[in-house]
C-alpha positions as CSV (number, residue, x, y, z in Angstrom):
1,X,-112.1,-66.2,72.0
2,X,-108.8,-66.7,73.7
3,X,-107.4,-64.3,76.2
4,X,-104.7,-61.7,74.4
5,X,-101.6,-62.2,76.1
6,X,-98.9,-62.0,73.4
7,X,-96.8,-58.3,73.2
8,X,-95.4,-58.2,69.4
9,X,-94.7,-54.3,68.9
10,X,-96.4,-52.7,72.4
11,X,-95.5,-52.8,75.8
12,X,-98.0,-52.9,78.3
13,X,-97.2,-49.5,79.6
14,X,-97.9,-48.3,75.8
15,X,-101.4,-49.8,75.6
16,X,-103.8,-46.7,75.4
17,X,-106.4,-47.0,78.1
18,X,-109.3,-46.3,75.2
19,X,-107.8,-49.2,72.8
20,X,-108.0,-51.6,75.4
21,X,-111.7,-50.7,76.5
22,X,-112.8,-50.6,72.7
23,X,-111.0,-54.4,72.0
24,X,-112.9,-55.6,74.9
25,X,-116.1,-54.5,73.5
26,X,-115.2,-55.8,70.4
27,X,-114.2,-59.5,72.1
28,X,-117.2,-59.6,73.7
29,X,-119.4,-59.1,70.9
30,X,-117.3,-62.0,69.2
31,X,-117.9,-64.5,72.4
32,X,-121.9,-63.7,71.3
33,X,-123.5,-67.1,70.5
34,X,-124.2,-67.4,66.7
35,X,-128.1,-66.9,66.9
36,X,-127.7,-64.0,68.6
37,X,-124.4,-62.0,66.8
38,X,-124.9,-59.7,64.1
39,X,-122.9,-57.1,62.3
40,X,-122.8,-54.3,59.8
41,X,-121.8,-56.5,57.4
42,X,-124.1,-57.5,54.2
43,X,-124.1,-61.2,55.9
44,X,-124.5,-60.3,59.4
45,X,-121.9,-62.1,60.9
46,X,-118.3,-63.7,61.1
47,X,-116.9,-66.1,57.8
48,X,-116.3,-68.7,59.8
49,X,-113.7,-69.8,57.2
50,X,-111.8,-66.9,59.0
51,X,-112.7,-67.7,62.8
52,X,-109.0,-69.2,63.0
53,X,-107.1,-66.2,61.4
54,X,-109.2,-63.7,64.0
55,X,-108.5,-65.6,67.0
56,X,-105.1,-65.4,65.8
57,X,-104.9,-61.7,65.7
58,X,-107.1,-60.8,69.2
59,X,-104.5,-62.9,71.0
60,X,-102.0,-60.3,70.5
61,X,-102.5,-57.3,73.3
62,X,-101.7,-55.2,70.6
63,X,-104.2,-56.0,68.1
64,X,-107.8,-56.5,67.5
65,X,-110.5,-57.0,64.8
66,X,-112.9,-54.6,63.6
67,X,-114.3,-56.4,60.2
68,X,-113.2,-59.3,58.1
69,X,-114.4,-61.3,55.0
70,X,-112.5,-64.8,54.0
71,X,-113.4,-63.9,50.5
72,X,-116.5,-64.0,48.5
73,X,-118.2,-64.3,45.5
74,X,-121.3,-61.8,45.0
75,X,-123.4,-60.8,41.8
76,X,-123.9,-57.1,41.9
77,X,-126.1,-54.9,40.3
78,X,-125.5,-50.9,39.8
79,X,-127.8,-48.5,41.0
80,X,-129.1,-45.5,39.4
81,X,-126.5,-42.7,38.2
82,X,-126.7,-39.3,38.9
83,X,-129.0,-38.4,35.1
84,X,-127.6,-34.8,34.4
85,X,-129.5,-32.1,32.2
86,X,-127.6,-29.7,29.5
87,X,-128.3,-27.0,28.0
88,X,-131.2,-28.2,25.8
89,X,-133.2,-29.7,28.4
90,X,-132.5,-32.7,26.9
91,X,-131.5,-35.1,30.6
92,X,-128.1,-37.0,30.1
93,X,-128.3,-40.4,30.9
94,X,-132.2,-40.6,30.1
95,X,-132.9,-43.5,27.9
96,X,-135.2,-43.0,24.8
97,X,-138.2,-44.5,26.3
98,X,-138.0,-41.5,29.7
99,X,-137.4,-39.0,26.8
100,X,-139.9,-40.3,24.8
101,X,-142.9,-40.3,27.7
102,X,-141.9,-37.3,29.5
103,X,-141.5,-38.6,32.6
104,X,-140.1,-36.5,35.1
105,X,-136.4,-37.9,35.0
106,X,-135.5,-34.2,35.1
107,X,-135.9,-34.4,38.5
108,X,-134.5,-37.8,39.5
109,X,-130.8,-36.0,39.1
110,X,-130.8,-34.2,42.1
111,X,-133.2,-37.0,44.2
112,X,-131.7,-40.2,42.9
113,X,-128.3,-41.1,41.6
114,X,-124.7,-43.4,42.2
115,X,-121.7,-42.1,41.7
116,X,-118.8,-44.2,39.2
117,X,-119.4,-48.1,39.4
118,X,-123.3,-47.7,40.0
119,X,-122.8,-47.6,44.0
120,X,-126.0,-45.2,44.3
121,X,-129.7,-45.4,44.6
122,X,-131.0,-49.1,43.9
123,X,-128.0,-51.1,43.9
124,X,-127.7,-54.4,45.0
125,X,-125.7,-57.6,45.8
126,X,-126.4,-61.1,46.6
127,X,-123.5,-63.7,48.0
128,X,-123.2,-66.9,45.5
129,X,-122.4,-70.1,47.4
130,X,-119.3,-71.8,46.4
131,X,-120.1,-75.3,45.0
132,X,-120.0,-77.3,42.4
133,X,-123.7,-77.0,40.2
134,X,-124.2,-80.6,39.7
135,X,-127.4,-79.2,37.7
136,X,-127.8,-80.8,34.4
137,X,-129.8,-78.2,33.1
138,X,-128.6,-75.9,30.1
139,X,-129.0,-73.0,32.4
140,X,-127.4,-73.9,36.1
141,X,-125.6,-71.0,36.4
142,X,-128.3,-68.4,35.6
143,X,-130.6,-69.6,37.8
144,X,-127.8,-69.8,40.5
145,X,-126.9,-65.9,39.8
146,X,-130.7,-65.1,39.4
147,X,-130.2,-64.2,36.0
148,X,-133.0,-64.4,32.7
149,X,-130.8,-66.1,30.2
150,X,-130.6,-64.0,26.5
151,X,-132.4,-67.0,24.5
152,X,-135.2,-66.5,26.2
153,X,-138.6,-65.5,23.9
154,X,-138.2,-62.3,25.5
155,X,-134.7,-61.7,23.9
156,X,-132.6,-59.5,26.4
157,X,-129.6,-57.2,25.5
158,X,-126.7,-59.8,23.5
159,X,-123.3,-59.1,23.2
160,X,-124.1,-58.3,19.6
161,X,-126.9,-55.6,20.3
162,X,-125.7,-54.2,23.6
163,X,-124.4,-51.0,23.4
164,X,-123.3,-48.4,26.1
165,X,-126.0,-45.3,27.1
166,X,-125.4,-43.3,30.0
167,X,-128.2,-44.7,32.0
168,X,-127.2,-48.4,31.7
169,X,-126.7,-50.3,34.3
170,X,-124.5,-53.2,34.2
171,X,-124.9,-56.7,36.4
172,X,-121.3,-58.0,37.5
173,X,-119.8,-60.9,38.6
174,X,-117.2,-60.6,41.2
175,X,-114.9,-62.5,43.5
176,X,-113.6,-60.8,46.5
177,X,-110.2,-62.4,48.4
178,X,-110.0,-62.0,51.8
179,X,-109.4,-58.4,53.8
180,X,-108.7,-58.0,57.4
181,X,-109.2,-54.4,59.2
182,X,-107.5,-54.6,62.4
183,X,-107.2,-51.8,65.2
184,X,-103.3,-51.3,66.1
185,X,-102.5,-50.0,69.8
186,X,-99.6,-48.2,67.9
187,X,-97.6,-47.9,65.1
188,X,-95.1,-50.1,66.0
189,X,-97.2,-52.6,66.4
190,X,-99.0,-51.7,62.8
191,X,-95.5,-52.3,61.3
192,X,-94.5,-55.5,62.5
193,X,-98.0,-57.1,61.6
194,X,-98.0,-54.9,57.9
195,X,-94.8,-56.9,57.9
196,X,-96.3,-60.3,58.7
197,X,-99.0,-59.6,55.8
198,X,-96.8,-58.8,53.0
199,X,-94.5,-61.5,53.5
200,X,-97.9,-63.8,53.3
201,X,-98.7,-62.2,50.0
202,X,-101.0,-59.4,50.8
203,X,-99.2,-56.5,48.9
204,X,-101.8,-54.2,48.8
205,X,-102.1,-54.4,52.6
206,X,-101.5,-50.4,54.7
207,X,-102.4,-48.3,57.1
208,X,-105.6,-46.2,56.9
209,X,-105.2,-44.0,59.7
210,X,-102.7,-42.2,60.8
211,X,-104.3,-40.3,63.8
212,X,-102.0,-41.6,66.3
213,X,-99.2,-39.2,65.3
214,X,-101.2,-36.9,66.5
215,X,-103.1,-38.6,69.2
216,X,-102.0,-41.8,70.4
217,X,-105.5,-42.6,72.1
218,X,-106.9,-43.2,68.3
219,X,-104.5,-46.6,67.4
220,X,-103.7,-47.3,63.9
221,X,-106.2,-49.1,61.5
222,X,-104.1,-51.5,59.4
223,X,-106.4,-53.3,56.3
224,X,-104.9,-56.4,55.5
225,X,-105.8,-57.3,51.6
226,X,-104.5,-58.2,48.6
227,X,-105.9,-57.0,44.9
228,X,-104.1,-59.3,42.5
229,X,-106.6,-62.3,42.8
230,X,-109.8,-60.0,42.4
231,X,-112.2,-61.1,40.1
232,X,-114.9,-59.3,38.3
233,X,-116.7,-59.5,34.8
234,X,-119.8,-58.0,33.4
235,X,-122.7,-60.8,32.6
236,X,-125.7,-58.8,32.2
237,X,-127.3,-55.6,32.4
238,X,-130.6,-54.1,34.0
239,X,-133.9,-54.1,31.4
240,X,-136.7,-51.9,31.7
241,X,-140.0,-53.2,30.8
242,X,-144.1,-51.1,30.9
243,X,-146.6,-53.8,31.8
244,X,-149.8,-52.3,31.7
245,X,-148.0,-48.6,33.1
246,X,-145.7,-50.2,35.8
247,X,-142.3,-50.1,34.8
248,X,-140.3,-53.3,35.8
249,X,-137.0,-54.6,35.8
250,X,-135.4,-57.3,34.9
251,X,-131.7,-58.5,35.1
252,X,-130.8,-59.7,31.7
253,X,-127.9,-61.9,31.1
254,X,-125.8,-61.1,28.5
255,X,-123.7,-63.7,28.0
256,X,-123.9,-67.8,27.8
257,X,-123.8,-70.9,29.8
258,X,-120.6,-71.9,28.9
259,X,-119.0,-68.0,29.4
260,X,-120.4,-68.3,33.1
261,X,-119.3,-71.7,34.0
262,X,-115.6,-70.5,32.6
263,X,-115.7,-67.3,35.1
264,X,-116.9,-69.9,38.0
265,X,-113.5,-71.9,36.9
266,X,-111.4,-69.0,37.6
267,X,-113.1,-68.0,40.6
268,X,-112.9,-71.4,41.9
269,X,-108.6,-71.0,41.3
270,X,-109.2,-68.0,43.0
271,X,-110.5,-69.5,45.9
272,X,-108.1,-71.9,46.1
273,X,-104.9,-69.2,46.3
274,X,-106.9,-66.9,48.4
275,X,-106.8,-70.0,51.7
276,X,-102.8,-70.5,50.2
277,X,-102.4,-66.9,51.4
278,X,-104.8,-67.5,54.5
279,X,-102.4,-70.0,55.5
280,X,-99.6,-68.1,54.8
281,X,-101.0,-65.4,57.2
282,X,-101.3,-67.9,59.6
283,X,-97.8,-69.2,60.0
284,X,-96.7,-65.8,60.0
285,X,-98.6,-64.9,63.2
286,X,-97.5,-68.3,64.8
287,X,-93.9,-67.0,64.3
288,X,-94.4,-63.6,65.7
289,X,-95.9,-65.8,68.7
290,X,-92.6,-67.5,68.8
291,X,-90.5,-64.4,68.5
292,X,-92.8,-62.7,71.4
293,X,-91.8,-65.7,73.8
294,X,-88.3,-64.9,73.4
295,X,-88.3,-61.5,73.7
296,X,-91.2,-60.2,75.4
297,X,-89.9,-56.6,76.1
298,X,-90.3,-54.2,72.9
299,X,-87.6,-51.7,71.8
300,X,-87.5,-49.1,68.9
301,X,-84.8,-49.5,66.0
302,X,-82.7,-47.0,68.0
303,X,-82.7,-48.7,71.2
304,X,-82.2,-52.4,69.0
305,X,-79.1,-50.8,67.1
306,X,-77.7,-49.4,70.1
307,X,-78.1,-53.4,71.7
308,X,-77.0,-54.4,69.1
309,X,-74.1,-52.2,68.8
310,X,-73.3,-53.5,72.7
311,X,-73.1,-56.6,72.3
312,X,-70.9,-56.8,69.3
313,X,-68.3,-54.4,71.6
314,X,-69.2,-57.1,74.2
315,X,-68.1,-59.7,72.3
316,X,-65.1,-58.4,70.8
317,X,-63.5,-57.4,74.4
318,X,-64.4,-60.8,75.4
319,X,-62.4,-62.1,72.4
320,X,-59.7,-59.8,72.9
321,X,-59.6,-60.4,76.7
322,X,-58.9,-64.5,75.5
323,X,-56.3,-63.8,73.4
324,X,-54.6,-61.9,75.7
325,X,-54.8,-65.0,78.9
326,X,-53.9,-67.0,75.8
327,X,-50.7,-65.0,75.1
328,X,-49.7,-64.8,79.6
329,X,-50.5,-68.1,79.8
330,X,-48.5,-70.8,81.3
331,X,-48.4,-73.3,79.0
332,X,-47.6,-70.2,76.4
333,X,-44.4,-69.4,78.2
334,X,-43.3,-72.9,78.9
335,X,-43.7,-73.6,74.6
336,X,-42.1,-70.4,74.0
337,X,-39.0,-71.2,75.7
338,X,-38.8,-74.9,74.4
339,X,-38.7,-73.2,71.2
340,X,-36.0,-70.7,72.4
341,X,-33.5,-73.6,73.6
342,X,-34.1,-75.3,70.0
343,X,-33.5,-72.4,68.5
344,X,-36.8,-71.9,66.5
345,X,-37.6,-68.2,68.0
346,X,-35.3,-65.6,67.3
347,X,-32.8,-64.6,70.7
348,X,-32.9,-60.9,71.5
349,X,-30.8,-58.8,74.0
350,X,-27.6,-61.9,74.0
């Protein structure tokens, strides 16, 4: 990881002593070798689609990395929502089958249960590889998302039988662009790199924390991101089946080949615009570089307007002070009076 050496939006006097022993922790576990780096991350370690973008960043002293994703595609599955009970007894969001056995669902509300979206108890995800399925078989795609396909014998849920219950939980497909969180020394600093990310096309990109007004130890969090080119569809839903008293599940798809291959189309677009904007990022970070080289010494927009405000008075007692050697000078005087003796100036005082 290169050494951070470039000053956009923080002089080195405005560093916080804290920020720069947390970004060297941070560098350090970076400069890991692959084998043995791992994260909190669902992959466990760096996209290194992103490895450029990140160095990028950390080499401003400003600035460093605390989590990142060049974009993914995933196939999630909802956990188990909260199952309420009302007056009756009768348990909301039980399906017919819990009702029907008495099983103790009654007390799965309080033990178990997501909140909106199915982000509870039992949910999971699974990263889908980006490639082309050169498969030839009818069902590529299902296999790829670990999905049952509807046709089977067993006949899952169809879009023409599937019906909404509050229990049900859904299988999605979903494409994730790129998001950068990044650990600001200040908010000056936070500002000029928001700026650099909007102008890339990440307009959903802001600042998370604002602690530092009250404590400028705790930096700014800035999240990069973007949500215009998210992606996300439902393809199936979760089926529960008794084989001899255990209770399985299986993800059921709920839509067809050709449905899946279109979303994998878009996605694919998706892709494509999401490294556009990558790029973008880039170039804008390569000019702040450039910038930084010529001015390395950081000034608020009080102490710029004031510069400012000196150098245009600067200039325009420069520009009066040539116009006035202009008027005094010799070669002034000596076409002034040629003009006198051929009478082209008026004659005053004769």
């Amino acid at each position: 990881m290169p050494k951070s050496n470039h000053r956009i939006g923080t002089r080195s006097a405005h560093i916080p002593s804290s920020f720069r022993r947390k970004k060297a922790t941070i560098l350090a576990e970076l400069e890991r070798p692959d084998n043995d780096y791992t994260d909190k991350s669902p992959k466990g370690s760096v996209d290194a689609e992103i490895l450029e973008l990140i160095a990028k960043i950390n080499e401003f002293e400003g600035y460093v990395t605390t989590s990142s994703c060049a974009g993914r595609v995933a196939v999630f599955v909802e956990g188990r929502k909260a199952l309420r009970e009302d007056k009756s007894g009768v348990v909301d969001g039980a399906s017919d089958a819990q009702q029907e056995t008495g099983r103790d669902v009654s007390s799965n509300a309080t033990s178990v249960g997501g909140g909106p979206g199915g982000k509870g108890h039992g949910n999971k995800w699974f990263p889908v590889p980006v490639k082309e399925v050169s498969s030839t078989s009818p069902t590529a795609l299902h296999d790829l998302f670990q999905l049952e396909p509807k046709s089977t014998p067993s006949s899952g849920p169809t879009t023409s039988n599937l019906s909404y219950r509050p229990d049900l939980r859904l299988i999605k497909l979903s494409f994730s662009p790129l998001i950068l969180h990044i650990l600001c020394a200040n908010l000056q600093g936070a500002k000029v790199l928001l700026a650099a990310a909007i102008n890339a096309g990440f307009r959903e990109s802001g600042v998370q924390s604002l602690k530092a007004l009250d404590d400028e130890e705790a930096g700014v969090m800035l999240a990069i991101r973007t949500a215009g080119l998210g992606f996300d569809t439902v393809v199936g839903c979760v089926e529960e089946q008794e084989d001899y008293d255990v209770l399985l599940q299986v993800d059921k798809s709920c839509v067809d080949e050709h449905y899946l291959r279109m979303c994998m189309g878009v996605i694919n677009e998706r892709f494509v615009w999401n490294n556009e904007r990558k790029e973008r990022l880039i170039r804008e970070l390569v000019k702040l570089n450039t910038e930084s080289e010529a001015n390395t010494q950081w000034e608020d927009a009080d102490t710029r307007r004031e510069r400012k405000r000196q150098e245009g008075l600067q200039r325009r007692a420069e520009k009066q002070d040539q116009n006035m050697r202009a008027q005094t000078s010799p070669e002034t005087e000596t076409k002034q009076e040629s003009m006198l003796e051929e009478g082209l100036l008026p004659q005053y005082g004769i």
